[in-house]
N, C-alpha and C positions, 0 to 999 in steps of 0.2 A: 204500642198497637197502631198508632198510623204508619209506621211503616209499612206494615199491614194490610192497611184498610185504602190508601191515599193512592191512586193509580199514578201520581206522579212518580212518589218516592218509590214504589214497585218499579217503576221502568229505570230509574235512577239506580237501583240497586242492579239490574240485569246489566243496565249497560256498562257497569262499574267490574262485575263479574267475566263479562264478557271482554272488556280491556284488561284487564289482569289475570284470564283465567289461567294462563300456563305458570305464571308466578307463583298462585294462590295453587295453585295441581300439585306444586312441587312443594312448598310451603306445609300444605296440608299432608302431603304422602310422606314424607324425610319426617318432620316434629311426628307423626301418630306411629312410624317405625321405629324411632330413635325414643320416644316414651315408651312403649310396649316392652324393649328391649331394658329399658332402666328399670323395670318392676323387678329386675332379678337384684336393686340395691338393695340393702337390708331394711335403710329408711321410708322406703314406697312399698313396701308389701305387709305385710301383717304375721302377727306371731299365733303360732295355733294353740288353741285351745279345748277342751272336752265343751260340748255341747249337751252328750249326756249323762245326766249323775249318775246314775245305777251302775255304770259300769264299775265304778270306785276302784281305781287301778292303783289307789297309794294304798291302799289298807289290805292288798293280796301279797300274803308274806308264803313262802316255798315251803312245799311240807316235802321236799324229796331229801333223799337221805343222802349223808355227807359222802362222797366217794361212786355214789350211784352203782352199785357194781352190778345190779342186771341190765343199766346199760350197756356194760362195757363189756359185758356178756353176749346179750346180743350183737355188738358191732363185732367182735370177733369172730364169733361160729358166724356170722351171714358175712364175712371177707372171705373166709376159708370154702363158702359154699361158692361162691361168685368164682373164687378160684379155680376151681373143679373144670368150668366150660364159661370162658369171657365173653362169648357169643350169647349166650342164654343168662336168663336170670331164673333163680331157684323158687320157682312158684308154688311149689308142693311144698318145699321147707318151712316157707311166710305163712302159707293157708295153716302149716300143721301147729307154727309157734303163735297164732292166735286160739288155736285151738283147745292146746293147751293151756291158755291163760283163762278159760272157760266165759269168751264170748260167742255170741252169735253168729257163726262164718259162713261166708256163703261164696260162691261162685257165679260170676257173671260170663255167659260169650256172646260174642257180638262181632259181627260181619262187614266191613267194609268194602261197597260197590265201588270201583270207579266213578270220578263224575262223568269224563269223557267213554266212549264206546271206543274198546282198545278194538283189533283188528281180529279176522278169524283163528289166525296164526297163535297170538295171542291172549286167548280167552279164560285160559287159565293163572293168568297175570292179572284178570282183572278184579277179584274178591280177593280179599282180605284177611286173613282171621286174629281175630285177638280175644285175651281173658282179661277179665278183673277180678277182684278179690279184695271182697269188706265185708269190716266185724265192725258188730255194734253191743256197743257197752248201754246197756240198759239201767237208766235212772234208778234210783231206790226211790226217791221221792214227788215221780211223776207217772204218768201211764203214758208215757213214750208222745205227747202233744206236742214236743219241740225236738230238736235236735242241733245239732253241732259238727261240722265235717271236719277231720283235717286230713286229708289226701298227699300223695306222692308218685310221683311215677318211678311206673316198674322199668329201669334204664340198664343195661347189661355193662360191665366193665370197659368193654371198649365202645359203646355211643357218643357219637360224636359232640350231644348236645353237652354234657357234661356227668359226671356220678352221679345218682340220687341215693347211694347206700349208706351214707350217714342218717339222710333223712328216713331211710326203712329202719334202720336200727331206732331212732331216736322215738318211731312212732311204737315198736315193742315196748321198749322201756317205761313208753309215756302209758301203753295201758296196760302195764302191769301195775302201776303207782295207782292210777286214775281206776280199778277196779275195786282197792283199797278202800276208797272214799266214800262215807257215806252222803257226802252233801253236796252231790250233783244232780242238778234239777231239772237237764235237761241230758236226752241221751247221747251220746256221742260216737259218731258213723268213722269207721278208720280207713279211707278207701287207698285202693293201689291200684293204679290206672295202668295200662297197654296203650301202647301207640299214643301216651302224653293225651293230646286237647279229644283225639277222637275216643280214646276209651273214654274219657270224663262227659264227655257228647253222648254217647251208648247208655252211660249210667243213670245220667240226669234225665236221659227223654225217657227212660224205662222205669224212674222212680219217681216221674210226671204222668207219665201213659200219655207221654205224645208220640208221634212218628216222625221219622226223618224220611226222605226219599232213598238215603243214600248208605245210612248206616242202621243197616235190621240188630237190633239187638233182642234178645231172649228177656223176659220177665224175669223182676225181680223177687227170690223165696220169703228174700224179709224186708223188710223195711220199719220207718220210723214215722215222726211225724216233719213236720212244716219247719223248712232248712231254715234255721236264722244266718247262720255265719258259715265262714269256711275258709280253713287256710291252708294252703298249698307248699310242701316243703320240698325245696329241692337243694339239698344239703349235702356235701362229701364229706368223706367219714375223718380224712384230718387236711392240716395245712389250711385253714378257714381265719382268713382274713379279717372279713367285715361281711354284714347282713344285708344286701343287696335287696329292697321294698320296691316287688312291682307290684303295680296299681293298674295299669292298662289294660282296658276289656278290652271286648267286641265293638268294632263302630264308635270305640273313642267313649265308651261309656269307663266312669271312675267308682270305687268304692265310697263308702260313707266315710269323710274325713277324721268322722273321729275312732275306726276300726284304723287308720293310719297311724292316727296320735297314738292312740295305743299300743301299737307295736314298741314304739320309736320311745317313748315311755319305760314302758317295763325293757329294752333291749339296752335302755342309759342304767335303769335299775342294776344292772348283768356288765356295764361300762362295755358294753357291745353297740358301739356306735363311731362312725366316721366322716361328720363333718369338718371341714376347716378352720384351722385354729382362732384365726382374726377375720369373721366377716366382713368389716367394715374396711379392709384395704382394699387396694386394688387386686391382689392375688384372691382375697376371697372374694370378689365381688366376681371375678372371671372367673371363680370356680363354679360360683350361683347360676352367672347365666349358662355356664355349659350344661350345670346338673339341669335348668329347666327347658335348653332346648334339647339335652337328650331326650325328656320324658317326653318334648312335644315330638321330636322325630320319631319315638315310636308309636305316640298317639297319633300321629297322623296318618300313618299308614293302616288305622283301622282292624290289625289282627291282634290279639290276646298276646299279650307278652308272656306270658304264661296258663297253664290249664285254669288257673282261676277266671279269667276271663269268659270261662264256658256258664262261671256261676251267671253272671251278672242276665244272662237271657232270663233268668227267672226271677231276676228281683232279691239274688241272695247274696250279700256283701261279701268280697272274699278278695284275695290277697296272696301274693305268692312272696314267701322268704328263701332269697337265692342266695348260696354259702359261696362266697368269692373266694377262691385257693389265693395263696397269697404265694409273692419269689421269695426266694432266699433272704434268710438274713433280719427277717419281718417275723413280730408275734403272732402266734395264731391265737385264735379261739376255742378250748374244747367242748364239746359234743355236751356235756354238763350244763356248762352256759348258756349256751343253747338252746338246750331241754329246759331250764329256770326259764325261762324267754316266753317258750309255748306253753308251759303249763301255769304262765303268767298271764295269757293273752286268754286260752279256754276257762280258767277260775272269771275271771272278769267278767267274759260274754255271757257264761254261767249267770252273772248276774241277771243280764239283760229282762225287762218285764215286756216290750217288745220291739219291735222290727227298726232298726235305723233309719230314723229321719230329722233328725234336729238339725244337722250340724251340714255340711257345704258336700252338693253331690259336683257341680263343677267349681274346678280348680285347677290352678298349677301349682308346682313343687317345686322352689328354687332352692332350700333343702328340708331338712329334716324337722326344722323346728319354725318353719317359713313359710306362708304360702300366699297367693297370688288369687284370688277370689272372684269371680266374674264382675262383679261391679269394680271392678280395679281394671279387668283389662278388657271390658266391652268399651269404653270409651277410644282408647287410642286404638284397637281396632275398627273404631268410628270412622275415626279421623283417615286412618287409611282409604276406605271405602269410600268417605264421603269424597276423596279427591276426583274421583270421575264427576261431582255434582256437577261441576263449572263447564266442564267439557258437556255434558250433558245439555246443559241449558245454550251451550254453544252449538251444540247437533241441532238443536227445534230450533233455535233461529240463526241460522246460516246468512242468510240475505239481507238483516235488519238493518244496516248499514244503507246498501244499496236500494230500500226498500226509501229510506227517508232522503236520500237525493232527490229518487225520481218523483215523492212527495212534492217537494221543495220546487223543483223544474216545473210540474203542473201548476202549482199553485202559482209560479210567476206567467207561466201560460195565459190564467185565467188573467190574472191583472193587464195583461197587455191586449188581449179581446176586449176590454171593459172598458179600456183606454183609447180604441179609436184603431186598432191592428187585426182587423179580422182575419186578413188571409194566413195570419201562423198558425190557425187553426178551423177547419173546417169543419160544417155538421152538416147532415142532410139540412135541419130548418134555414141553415145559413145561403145553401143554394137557393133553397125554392124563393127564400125572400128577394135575393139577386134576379132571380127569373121572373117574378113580378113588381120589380122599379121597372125594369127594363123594357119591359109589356107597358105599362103606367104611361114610360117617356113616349112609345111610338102612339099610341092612342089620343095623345094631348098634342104633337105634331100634327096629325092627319088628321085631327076635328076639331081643330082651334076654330072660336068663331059662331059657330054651328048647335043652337041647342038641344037640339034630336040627339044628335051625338053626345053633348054633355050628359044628357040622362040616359042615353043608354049605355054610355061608361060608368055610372053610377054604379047601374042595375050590374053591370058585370063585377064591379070591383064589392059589392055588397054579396056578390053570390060566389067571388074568387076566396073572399075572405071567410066565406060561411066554409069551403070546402075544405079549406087547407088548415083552420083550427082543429078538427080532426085528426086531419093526418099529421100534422105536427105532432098531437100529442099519441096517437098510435106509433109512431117513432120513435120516441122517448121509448115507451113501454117496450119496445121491441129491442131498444141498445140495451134497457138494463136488464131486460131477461137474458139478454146475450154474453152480457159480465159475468152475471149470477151462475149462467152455465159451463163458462169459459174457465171461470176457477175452481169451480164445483171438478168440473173435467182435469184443470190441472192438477189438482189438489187427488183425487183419484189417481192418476196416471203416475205422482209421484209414488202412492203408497204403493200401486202393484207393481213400479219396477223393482222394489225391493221383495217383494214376493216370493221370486224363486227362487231368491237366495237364501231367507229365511227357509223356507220350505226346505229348501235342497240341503240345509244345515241340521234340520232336525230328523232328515229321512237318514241322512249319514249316519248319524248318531243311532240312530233305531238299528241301522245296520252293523255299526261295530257292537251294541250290544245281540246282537243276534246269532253273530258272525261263528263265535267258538261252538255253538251247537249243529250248527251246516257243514264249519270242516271237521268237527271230530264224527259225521259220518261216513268220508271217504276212507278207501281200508287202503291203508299205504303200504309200500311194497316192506319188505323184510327188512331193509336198509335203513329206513326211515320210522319214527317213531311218531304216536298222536304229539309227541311233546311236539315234535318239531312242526309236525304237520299243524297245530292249535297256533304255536308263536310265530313262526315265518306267517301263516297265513293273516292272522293280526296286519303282519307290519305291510301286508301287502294292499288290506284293505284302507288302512292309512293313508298310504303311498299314491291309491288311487284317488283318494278324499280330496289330494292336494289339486289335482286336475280339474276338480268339479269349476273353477269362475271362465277356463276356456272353455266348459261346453254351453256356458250361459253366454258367453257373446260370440258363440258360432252361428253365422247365419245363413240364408240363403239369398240374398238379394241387399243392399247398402240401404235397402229402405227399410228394411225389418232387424235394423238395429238395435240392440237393449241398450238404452242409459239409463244407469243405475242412480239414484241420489246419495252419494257416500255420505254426505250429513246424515241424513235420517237413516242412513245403514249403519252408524258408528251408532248413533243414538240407543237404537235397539238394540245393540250390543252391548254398549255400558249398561240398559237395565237389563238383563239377564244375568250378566258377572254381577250386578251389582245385590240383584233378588238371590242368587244364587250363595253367593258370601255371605251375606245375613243369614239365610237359610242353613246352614252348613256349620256358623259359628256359633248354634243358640244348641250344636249335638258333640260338634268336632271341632273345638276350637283351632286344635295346632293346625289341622288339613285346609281350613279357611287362610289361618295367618302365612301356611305356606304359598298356597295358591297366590294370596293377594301379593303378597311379597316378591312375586318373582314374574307373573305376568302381569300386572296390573299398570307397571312404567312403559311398558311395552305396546300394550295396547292402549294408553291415554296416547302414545306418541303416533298413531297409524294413523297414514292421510292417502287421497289419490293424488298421484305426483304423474306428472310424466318423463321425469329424472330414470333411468335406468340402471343410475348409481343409486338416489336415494329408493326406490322399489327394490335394489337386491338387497340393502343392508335393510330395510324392513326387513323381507321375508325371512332372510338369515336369522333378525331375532325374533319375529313367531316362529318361526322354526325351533329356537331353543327353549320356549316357555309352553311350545305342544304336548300332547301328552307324552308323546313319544319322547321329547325335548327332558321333560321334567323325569321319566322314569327311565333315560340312561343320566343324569346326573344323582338320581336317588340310588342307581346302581353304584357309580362313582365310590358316592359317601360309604356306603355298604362295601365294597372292597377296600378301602382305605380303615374302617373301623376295626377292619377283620385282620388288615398286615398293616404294625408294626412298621416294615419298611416300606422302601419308594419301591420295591418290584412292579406295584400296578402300574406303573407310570411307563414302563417299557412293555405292556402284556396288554393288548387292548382285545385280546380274545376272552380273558377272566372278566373281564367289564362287559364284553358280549353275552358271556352266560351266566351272569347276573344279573342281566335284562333279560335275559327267556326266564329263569329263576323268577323274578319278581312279578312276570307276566304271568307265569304260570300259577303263582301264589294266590295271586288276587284272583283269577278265576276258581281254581281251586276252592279256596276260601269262602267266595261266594254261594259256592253250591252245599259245599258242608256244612259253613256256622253260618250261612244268612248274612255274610259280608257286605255292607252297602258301597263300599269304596268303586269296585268297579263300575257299579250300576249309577252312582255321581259324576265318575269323570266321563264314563259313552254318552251319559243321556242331557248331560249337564254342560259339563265343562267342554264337552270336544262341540258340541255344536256352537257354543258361545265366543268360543276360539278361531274355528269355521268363518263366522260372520264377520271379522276382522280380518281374515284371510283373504276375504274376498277386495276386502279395500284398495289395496294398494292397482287392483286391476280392473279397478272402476275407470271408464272411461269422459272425460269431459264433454 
């Protein structure tokens, strides 16, 4: 605690920070990277486990019957339907085979607006239409107060995103069994979604009674009670590799860790599972950390990896199992397996008495039987964050240095007035004393002798002395008001020069978030579409962002100069990234660890130089860590995950239109499902970035 308490050791510790701080920046960023990234060993992270009992996933033994043949019923007649027209999916046929299984069926429509205002031309491009379609299997043993989803998207043969008609078959099958049963306690909703995340959007806000701006959807004829769980199948009907567990919601939100265990559980029960043989080598340990910065790369972009991500807005756990087709040469998995799998996961949840909370809502997944737990990796994300400390504390005291010379020089100052050397140092009381010896001498000259004169020199020097004690000490008073003011005034002057660049940084930001509702109302010619018109106009409001530090030292006269204080402008910039990261990693941890990762060396290294080399190679790398910086590299990765080969590496037009793609997503996204990604990086990140932009064009 004296370290603490003791202003000695306090200044000892600054000045110690302050002579090492780039040491200690890089020390602290490299170890809290290079740790973060070691949690994907098997040794540093932790082995998962149920949290809650009820669920009792080893005591749920399969009551489907050996050969399952109305499954394999169903997957035939609905291929032979899909056949018919690969364009369309057979919606009439699904509605009519729930129907016949004598559940509850109903039909949902539901309208999707544009978010943007397409053109006049246009205006029949801008609605949407879609259906749904779910059956609800009614309890025997409860009056419908819970329920249970498992959902599918209605996907046509040739959709690009992949089949889901294994997963439709699989879900007939499953309530034909599940109708059988008399010992299901809670009801079970079978939905079939349109248009993937936005029909499940339309379903949910209408089996909530909330509203969207954007997607009207119709009331729903039935309904159940209070959703506990939901899982999302999106399954081909053969060549099924391995069960692909996404977990990625909305805004980077996870499911309850142990609706994961569970899956991964009962899918080892079914030997449907595909982790790496020896975790402990080097090959599994670089399988680890790919599978966990996969999950963070899609965690950090903020959108639902799947329609299950639509659950989590309402607080209801859910999960999408995605059927990986497998090459040649490789085992599959059948559609049986499978079905054992979910009708392992629904008996279970069936248990549930209520709503998932025991067990880890944040996490990462380095694999299947592995995880990574906030108190595990909020630390060496510390340690990352905390590397701006030193440089921070180097921002507020820039001049301490300089500050204790010109100390040390006064204080010899004083010693040598005290010593017999007045003239190194002048005051007003130092004249006027000079101006009365010198008065003293000619008075004792010219009335030597004379005692009239000696007493009326008396009389003067008793009434010189009464006037000037006075004003000596109104003197005093009057320099140290003058101190008190003079820094009062510096100390002012510094903060307002930073001012309007602060200012001018968060009006930017106000304005790139504003921006895509001003140009999606110009009506662009025929040629041109709102996509193009929304993305070109983006990158042009950017473009103009970059301009803003010449219009702050444009002036009219060399007297009405701005100097800027880049210490105290850097300062306020590490705390913003720095309140900003913390803020960000307590909802989204991968979008923090990327951000910090990739601008953070960059901006600890930005200074005013008047090097015209060192100021271009700055700005070149703000440049690559802007937003604009980071989402054609997040483009990059995204072309690359998508080809197999090096084609992108000669095609920098596909990498162009998977930066209008991503640009467009994220606005998108934000209007439909309440996406916070874009509304972080305009209002957040792009002004915090801003204010280090401005640095290098600080003038001395």
């Amino acid at each position: 605690m004296g370290l603490l308490t003791d202003p000695k050791q306090r200044q000892w510790l600054v000045r110690s920070i302050l002579r090492y701080q780039s040491k200690l920046s890089v020390l602290l960023y490299v170890g809290g990277l290079l740790w973060f990234l070691a949690l994907a060993y098997r040794p540093l992270n932790a082995g998962t486990y149920f949290s809650e009992n009820a669920l009792l996933p080893g005591l749920v033994e399969s009551n489907l019957p050996q050969g399952f043949s109305s499954l394999q019923s169903f997957a035939s007649s609905l291929k032979e339907e899909m056949k018919k027209d690969k364009e369309r999916v057979p919606k009439d046929w699904i509605f009519q085979q729930f129907q016949d299984l004598g559940l509850d069926t109903y039909r949902q429509n539901f309208t999707l607006k544009y978010p943007f205002r397409m053109s006049t031309y246009a205006k029949e491009l801008q609605l949407f239409r879609g259906e749904n379609i779910y059956a609800i299997l009614r309890a025997r043993r409860a009056a419908s107060t819970e329920a249970l989803v498992m959902a599918a998207p209605l996907r046509s043969a040739s959709n690009s995103k992949g089949r889901t008609d294994g997963g439709i078959a699989l879900m007939l099958g499953l309530a034909d069994q599940f109708r059988r049963n008399p010992y299901w306690a809670k009801d079970v909703i079978f939905l079939l979604s349109e248009m993937d995340e936005v029909g499940v959007l339309a379903w949910l806000d209408a089996y909530h009674e909330s509203k969207s701006p954007y997607v009207f959807a119709d009331d729903l004829p039935g309904r159940s009670g209070p959703i506990q769980a939901a899982i999302n199948l999106e399954i081909p009907q053969d060549k099924v590799r391995y069960l692909n567990l996404k977990v990625e919601g909305l805004n980077g939100q996870l499911p309850n860790l142990d609706l994961f265990n569970l899956a991964v559980r009962l899918g080892r029960r079914e030997h449907v599972h595909g982790d790496h043989h020896d975790p402990e080598t080097w090959e599994g340990f670089q399988h680890m950390l790919g599978t966990m910065l996969n999950m963070m790369w899609t965690q950090a972009s903020g959108a639902p990896s799947g329609s299950h991500g639509l659950f989590h807005r309402y607080h209801i756990e859910a999960l999408t199992l995605e059927g990986v087709r497998l090459s040649k040469g490789m085992r599959a998995y059948s559609l049986e397996q499978l079905a054992r799998v979910v009708e392992g996961i629904f008996r279970s949840l069936n248990n549930l008495l209520e709503r998932f909370h025991q067990s880890f809502f944040f996490y990462l997944l380095p694999s299947t039987d592995r995880y990574v737990s906030i108190g595990l990796y909020m630390p060496p994300f510390g340690l990352m964050a905390v590397a701006a400390l030193a440089l921070w504390i180097m921002a507020t005291s820039p001049q301490e240095p300089e500050d204790e010379k010109e100390r040390e020089e006064k204080q010899l100052g004083e010693k040598e007035t005290e010593g017999g050397e007045p003239g190194k140092k002048e005051t007003k009381g130092g004249e006027l004393g000079e101006k009365e010896t010198e008065t003293k001498k000619k008075e004792d000259s010219s009335g030597s002798g004379d005692p009239h004169n000696d007493s009326h020199s008396e009389k003067k020097k008793s009434l010189a002395d009464q006037e000037n004690a006075p004003q000596d000490l109104a003197v005093d008073d009057g320099d140290s008001d003058d101190d008190d003011g003079l820094e009062l005034g510096e100390t002012m002057r510094i903060f307002l020069s930073v001012a309007p660049v602060v200012t001018m940084s968060f009006l930017l930001g106000l304005m790139t978030y504003t921006a895509p509702h001003l140009f999606s109302k110009f009506e662009p010619s025929r040629s041109v579409s709102v996509f193009d018109v929304v993305t070109y106009g983006m990158m042009a409001v950017f473009t103009a962002s970059l301009t803003y530090p010449y219009l702050l030292y444009r002036k009219a006269d060399p007297d009405s100069e701005i100097l800027i204080n880049w210490h105290l402008l850097k300062c306020i910039g590490l705390l913003v990234q720095g309140l900003m990261l913390f803020a960000i990693s307590l909802i989204n941890i991968s979008l923090a660890f990327f951000i910090a990762a990739t601008s953070l060396p960059v901006m600890m290294a930005v200074y005013a130089t008047k090097s015209w080399l060192s100021k271009g190679l700055q700005l070149v790398a703000l440049l690559i860590v802007s937003p604009l910086g980071l989402l054609v590299m997040a483009a990059c990765v995204t072309v690359i995950q998508k080809n197999t080969d090096d084609s992108w590496l000669f095609s920098p037009l596909a990498a162009m239109d998977e930066v209008k793609n991503l640009l467009f997503l994220l606005l998108v996204d934000q209007h439909l499902f309440a996406s916070w990604t874009f509304l972080v990086v305009s209002l957040a990140y792009f002004p915090a970035w801003l204010l280090f932009w401005a640095i290098p064009f600080c003038q001395f």
